[in-house]
N, C-alpha and C positions, 0 to 999 in steps of 0.2 A: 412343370420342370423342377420345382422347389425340392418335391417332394422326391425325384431322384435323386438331389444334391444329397439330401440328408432323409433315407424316407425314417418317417414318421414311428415307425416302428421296429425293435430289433428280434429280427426271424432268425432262426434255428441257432440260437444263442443261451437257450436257457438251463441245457447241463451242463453247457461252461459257467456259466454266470453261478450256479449249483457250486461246482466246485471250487471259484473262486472266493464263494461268501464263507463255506466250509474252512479254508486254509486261512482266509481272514479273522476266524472266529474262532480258531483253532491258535492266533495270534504269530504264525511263522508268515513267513516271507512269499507271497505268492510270484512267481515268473511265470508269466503269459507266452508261449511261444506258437507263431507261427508267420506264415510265408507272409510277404510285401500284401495287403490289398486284403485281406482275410477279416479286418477289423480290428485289431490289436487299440488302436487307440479308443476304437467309443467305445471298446468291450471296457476299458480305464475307465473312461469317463462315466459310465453308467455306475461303476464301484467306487467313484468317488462322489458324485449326486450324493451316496446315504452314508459315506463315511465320515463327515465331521468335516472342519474344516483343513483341506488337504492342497499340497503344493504337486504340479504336474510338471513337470521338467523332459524337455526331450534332448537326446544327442541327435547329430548333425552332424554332416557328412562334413568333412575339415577339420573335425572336434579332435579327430588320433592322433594330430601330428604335435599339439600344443598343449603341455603338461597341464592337469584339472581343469582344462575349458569345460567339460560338462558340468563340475563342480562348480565352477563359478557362477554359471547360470543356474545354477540354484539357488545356490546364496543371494542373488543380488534379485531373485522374486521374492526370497523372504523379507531382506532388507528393504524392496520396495512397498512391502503388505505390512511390517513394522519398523518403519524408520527411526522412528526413539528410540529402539533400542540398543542403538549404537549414539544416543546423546555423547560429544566428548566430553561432557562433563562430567556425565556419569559412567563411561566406559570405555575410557582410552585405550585401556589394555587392549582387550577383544578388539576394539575397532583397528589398532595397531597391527592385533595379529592376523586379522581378516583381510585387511590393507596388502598383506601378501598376495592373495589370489585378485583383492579388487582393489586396484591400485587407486580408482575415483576417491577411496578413502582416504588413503594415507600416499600419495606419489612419492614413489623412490623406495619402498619395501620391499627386499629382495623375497623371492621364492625362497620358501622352506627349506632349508639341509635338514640333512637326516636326524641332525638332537632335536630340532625344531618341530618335525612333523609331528611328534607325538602333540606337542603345545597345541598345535593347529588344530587337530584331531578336535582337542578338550574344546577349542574356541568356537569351534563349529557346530560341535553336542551343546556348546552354552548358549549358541543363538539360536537353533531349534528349541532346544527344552524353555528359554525366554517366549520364543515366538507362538507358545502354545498350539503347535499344532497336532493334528490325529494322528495327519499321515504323510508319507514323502512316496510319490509315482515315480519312477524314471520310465518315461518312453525311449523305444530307439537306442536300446542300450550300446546294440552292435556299432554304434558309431561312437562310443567314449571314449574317449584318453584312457590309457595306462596309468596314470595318476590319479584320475578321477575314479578310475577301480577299485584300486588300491585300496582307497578312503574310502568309500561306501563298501567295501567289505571288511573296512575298519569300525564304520561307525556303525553297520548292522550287528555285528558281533558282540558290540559293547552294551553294555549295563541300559546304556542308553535306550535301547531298541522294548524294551518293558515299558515305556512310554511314548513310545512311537513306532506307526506301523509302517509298512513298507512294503509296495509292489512293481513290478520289475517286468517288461515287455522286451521283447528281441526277437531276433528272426533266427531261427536254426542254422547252427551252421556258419554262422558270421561274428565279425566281434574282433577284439583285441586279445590278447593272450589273457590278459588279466579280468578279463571280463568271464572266461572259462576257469581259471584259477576262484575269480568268486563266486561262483556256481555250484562248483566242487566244494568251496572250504565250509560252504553254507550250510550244502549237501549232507556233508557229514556229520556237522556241526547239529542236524536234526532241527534246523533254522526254516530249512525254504522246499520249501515242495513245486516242481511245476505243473504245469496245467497244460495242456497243446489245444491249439485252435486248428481246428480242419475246416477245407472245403465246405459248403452247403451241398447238400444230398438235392437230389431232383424235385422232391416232393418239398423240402423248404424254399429252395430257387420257385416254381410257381405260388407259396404262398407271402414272398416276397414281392414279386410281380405284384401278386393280385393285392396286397395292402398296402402298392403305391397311388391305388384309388383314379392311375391315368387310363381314361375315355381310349378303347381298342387294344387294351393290353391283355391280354388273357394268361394266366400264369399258367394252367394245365397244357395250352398249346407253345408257349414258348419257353418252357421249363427243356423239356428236352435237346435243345438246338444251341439253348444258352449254357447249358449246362455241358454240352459238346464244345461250346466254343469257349468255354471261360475258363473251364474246369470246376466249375461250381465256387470261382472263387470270386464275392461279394463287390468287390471295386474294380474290376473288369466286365463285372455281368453290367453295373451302375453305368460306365464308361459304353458298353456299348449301347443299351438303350438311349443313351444323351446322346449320341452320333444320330442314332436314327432318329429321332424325334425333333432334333435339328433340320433332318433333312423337311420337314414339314407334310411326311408322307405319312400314309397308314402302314402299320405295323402287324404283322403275321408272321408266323415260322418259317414261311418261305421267303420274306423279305428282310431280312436282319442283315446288316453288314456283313461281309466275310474277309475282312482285312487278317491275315496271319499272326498280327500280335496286338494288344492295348495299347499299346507303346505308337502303333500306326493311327490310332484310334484316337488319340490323346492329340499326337504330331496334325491331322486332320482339324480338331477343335481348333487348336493353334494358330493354323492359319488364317480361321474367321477373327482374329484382333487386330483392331488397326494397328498399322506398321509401325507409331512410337511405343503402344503397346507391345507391342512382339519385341521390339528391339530392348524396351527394360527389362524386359523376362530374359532375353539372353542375357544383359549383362550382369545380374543376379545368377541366371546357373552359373556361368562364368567365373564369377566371384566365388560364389557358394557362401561360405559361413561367414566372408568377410562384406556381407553385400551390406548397404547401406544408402541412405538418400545423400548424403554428402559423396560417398562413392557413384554413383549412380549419376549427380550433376557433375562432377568432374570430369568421369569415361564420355558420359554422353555430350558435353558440351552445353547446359543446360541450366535452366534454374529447376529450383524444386516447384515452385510454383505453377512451370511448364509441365508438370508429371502429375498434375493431379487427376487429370480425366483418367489416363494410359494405368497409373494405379488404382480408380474405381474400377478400370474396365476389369485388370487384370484377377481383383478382389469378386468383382460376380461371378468370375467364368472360373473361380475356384482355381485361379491359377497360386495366387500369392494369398495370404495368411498368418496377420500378426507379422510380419518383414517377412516370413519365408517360404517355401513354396509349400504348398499345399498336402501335397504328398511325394514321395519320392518319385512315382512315377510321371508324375509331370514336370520333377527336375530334370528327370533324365529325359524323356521326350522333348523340352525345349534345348536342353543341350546339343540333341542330336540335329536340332535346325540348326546351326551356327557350322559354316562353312569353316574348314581347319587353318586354311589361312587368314581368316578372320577372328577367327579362337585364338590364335596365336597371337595377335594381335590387340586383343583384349588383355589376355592373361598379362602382357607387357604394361597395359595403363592401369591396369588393375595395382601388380606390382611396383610401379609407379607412385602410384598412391598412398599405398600402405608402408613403403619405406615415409612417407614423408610424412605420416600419421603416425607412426610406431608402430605397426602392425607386428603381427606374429612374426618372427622371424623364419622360423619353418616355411608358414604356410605364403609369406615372401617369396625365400627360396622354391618352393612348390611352383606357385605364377612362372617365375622366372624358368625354370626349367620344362615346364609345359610350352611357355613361350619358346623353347628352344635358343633361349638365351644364356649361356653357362657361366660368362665371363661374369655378366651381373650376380648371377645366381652366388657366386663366391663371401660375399659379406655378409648376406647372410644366412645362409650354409655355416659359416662359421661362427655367427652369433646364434644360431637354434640349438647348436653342439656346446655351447656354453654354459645357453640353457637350460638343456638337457643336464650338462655335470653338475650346477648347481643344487637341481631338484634331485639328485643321483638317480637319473634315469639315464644311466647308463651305457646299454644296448640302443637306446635311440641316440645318444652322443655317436655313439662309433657308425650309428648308419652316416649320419651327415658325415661325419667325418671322411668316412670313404669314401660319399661321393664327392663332398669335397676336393679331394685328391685325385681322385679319377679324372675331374674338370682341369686340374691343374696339371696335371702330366700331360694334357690334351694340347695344351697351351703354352706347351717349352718351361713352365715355371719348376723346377724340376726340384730346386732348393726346398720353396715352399711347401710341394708335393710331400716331398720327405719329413720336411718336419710335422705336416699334417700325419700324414701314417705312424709318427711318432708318439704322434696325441692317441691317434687309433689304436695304438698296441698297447697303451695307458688303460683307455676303456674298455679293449676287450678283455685282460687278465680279467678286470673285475666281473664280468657277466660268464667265464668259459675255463674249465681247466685246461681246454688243449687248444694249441692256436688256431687261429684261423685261415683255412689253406688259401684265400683269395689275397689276406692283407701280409699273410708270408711270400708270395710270390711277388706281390706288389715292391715288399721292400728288399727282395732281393735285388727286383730288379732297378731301384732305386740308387742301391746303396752302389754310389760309383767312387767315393774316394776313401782315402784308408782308415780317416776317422769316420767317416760314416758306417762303412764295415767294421770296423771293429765296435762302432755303437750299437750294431746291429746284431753282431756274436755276444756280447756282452751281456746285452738284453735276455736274448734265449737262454743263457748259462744262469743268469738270474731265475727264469723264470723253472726249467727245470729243476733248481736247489729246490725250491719251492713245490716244485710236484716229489722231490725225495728218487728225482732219478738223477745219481749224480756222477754217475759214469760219462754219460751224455751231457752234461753239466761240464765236466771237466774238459771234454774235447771241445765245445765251442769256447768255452773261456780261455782256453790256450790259440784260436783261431782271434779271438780277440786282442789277446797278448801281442801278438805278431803284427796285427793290423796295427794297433796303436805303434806300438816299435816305427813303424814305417809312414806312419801320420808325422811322428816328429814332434808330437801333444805330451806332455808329460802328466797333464792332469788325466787324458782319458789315460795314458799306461797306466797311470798307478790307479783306476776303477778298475781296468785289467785284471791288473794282478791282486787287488782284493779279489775279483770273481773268481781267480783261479785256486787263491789261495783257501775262499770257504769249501768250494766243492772238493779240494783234498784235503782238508780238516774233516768235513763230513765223511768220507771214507776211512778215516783213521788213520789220515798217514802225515801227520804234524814235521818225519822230516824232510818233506817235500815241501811244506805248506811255509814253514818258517825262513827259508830264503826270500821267497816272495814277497811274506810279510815284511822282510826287513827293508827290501830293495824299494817297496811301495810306502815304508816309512821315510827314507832317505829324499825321497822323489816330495812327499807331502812337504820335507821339510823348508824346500823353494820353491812349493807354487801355492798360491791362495786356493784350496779346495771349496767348493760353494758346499755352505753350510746345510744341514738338512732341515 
């Protein structure tokens, strides 16, 4: 059985492996792409066996929602492989500005703003090029953060990357925006060349069989059936000879499983684990990236002491690995045993927990809203979008935010709601030049009294000056005009009437413009304006 786990030998791998030493020696950026179960990861690991000493890093499914989680898990295997080099005695700086992504260092260092990132950038190329290493892998790319993108197609770019090499795995097709964004800027850049992993052909599936060295296996007669049933792809072909060979039976082309998917095939193993077994594999898929043995005794009720067999067991049968699952398709397999009102249920003490640990805010809110809990989800919904603005990531601010508000209109809070979409329409000018038709309709239908309507015409008349349509500019901000007038606010009239007054100075008509001016200086001169 060992020897299907991992066989001994890698078949029909060696014009890839060809062309990945080629781009590696050629010094560009190789990207490994192909489908879940193909091999992407030992096809890595065989390329880093002869490349020097190299750090392997994987994303993870949770990793999108929490600005440079995949970054940080890099960082903190370098920091664990040279820990001196963050002595504070000898490197407070670095270690200070590293303390942003890993707070274990420095607690209470905020995430980067935008003058900062570059600083970051340099402190991160400084503990690489310190840490002596060949090379940097990222597995599983399709699951990084947007911010972890960013940065690794910052630091591949730079000067940096002449001494240190760089390869890169992901499934086609999948990924964050910014992970297609770095692909592209590499692309051109004459940086990174990809490589594609395909299927196994018939003839290497049997001589894969036959150099698993198992007593009845024949690869010329079960190449064909497997190869119908897998698609010729390697960790499904693996998955189903483990089923049958489990079953204790002898093995022929007419005897192979024929379950519809791996995924059934996987869900079958599953059940042979005893049942505190099983039940830690679910609260792991459950969790996902936040799983943990202090999470794990908490959900379960348990000490850690009580889980040590249930995690041997889970460690043989290749479910679990290093804390996490083994392979994606065994997360998603154990996931799909957890019954939805049980899942929902978890996701609750899961989220539970991680508020009281500090957990991601996001991925807080995530639990919470998978648990179909909205009310809770609110805090932090509204702390991941804070998050989000700090790191200026944006277009992730304005997701939360909208669902934020969406939650809150649900819930009669209607004030709240409002001023949430107000934060919304903050975020989105910055990520879009034309509005957005969900969070316009959202705050029409919001805006019920006359300063909020006139906050709400005001807003639009700003933002078209700013696109240079100011035709349309002048009619809202005269719609604003009126609203404030009927508020009975004198601070938002006189915003009013500056917006009405730029949009007909931008059209050149200064004597329309200078009434306004005057009336909105008048108005300044007895209310306290907040400062900018």
């Amino acid at each position: 059985m060992d020897a299907v786990l991992r066989p001994p030998r890698l078949v029909g791998r060696g014009r890839t492996l060809t062309d990945l030493r080629s781009v590696w020696e050629a010094r560009r950026v190789a990207l490994l792409m192909g489908e879940p179960g193909l091999g992407k990861s030992r096809l890595l690991g065989e390329v880093a066996a002869h490349a020097g000493d190299v750090i392997v890093v994987q994303g993870r499914p949770g990793d999108a929602g929490v600005p440079y989680a995949t970054l940080a898990r890099l960082l903190r295997l370098v920091v664990e492989r040279v820990p001196h080099l963050l002595d504070p005695d000898d490197s407070r700086s670095l270690r200070c500005e590293l303390a942003r992504l890993l707070p274990e260092l420095a607690p209470g260092m905020p995430l980067p703003f935008d003058g900062q990132r570059v600083v970051l950038q340099g402190a991160v190329e400084q503990l690489l090029e310190r840490a002596g290493l060949a090379a940097v892998f990222i597995d599983d790319l399709h699951f990084a953060d947007e911010a972890s993108c960013d940065m690794l197609q910052s630091l591949i770019a730079s000067d940096a990357r002449l001494a240190l090499r760089w390869a890169l795995a992901q499934r086609p097709g999948e990924g964050m925006p910014a992970a297609t964004r770095l692909r592209e800027t590499l692309e051109e850049a004459g940086l990174l060349e990809a490589v594609a992993l395909a299927p196994l052909a018939e003839a290497e599936v049997a001589e894969l069989i036959d150099s698993l060295g198992v007593p009845g296996l024949d690869g010329r007669a079960l190449a064909p059936v497997l190869v119908r049933h897998t698609g010729g792809n390697p960790l499904y072909m693996l998955e189903t000879l483990k089923h049958a060979l489990s079953q204790g039976a002898a093995i022929d082309a007419g005897r192979l499983p024929q379950p519809a998917s791996v995924g059934i095939l996987i869900e079958r193993r599953l059940k042979q684990l005893p049942e505190r077994a099983l039940s830690l594999a679910r609260v792991a898929a459950v969790a996902g990236v936040d799983f943990s043995i202090p999470l794990a005794e908490d959900v379960m009720g348990v000490r850690a002491v009580e889980l040590v067999n249930a995690w041997a067991e889970l460690e043989a049968m290749q479910v679990l690995r290093d804390n996490a699952f083994a392979h994606d398709l065994v997360f998603e397999a154990v996931l799909r045993t957890v019954p939805a009102p049980i899942a929902r249920h978890l996701h609750a003490a899961v989220a539970t927990f991680l508020e009281q640990h500090d957990g991601a805010p996001a991925r807080v809110a995530g639990h919470w809203l998978t648990a179909d809990l909205e009310r809770p989800a609110l805090p932090a919904l509204h702390r991941a979008a804070e998050q989000a603005r700090a790191s200026l990531r944006r277009r992730e601010e304005l997701g939360f935010l909208m669902t934020a508000a969406r939650i809150e209109e649900s819930l009669g809070l209607l004030d709240a709601a409002w001023s949430t979409l107000q934060a919304a329409c903050q975020a989105q000018m910055c990520v879009d030049t034309e509005p957005l038709p969900e969070l316009e309709l959202a705050r029409d239908r919001l805006a019920r009294t006359p300063a909020q309507q006139a906050e709400l015409a005001q807003d639009r008349a700003d933002f078209l000056v700013n696109l240079g349509r100011f035709d349309a500019a002048e009619e809202q901000a005269r719609s604003a005009v009126a609203a404030a007038r009927a508020s009975g606010s004198a601070q938002r009239l006189a915003e009013a009437l500056s917006s009405l007054s730029c949009a007909l100075s931008m059209q050149d008509r200064p004597q329309d413009a200078l009434p306004l001016s005057d009336e909105m200086l008048a108005l300044i001169e007895h209310i306290d304006m907040p400062r900018p």
